[in-house]
N, C-alpha and C positions, 0 to 999 in steps of 0.2 A: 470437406468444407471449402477448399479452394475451388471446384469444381462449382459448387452452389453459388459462389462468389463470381465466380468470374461469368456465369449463364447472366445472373441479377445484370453485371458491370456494362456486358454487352450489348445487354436488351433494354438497358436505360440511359448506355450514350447512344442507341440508335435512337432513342424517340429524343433524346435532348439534339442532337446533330438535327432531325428533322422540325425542330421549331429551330433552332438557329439558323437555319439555312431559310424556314417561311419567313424569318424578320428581314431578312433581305430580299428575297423574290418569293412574293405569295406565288406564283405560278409554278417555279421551280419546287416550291416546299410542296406542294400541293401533291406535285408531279410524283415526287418522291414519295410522299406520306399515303399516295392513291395506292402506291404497290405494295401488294401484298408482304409486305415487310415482316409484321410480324407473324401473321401465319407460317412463313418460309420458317423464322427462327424456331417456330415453336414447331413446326415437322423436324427442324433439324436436330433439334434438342431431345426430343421423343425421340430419334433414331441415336444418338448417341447414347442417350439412357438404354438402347437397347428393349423398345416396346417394340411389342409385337406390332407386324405388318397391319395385320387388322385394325387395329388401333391408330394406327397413322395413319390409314385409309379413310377410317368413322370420322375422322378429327377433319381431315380435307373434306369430305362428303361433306359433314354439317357444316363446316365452314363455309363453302359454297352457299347452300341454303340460308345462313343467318344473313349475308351479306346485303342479299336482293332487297330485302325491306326495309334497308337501312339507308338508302342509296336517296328516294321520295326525300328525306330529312334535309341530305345535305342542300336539294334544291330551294328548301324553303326557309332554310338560316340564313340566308341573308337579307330576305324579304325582312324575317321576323328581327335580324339584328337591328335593320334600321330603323323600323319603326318603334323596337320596344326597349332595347339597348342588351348588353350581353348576357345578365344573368337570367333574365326572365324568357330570352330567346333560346338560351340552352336548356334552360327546364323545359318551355315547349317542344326543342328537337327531340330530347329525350325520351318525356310523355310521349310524344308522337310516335317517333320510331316503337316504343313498347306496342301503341293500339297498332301501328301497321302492317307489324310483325305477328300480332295475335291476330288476324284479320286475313293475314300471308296464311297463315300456318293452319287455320282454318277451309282454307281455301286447298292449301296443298294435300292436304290430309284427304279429301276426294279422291288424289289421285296414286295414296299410299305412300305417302311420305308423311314421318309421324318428327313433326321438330319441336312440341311439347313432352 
């Protein structure tokens, strides 16, 4: 139970430390919140749980793949913040990354990569 505790503790002052740090330099937070952050924790943790190599492999693979289609969103929330204000900009990132991502994976699936 402490082990479950402390994976939670870790992986929720990383993401609180990285909005603390964006309220003071959006650039720096940014900077930080671009890296792979949590993927790293979550290979790390899968390796301390003791899963198989395969499996931290598949995990890094598709991780790589989800990322790409997600990337189009971040350039277009700010367009959509200012014009429409925040909630309505984040449902559209949302939305969107979903259609760009089915639209990705459609597209990669040609070339035998199955990310549905």
């Amino acid at each position: 139970m402490l082990y479950l505790f402390t994976k939670y503790a870790v992986t929720a002052a990383l993401v609180v430390a990285i909005s603390e740090l964006a309220k003071r330099s959006g650039r720096l937070g940014a900077l930080i919140g671009a890296l792979p952050l949590v993927a790293v924790l979550a290979l790390i943790w899968m390796h301390v749980d003791r899963q198989p190599v395969e499996r931290i492999g598949s995990y890094a693979w598709y991780t790589f793949w989800y990322v790409i289609p997600t990337l189009p969103m971040f350039l277009c929330f700010p367009w959509l913040l200012q014009r429409y204000g925040f909630v309505p900009a984040l449902l559209a990132f949302c939305a969107g990354t979903v259609v760009i991502f089915l639209l990705f994976a459609l597209i990669v699936r040609r070339f035998g990569i199955e990310l549905l």
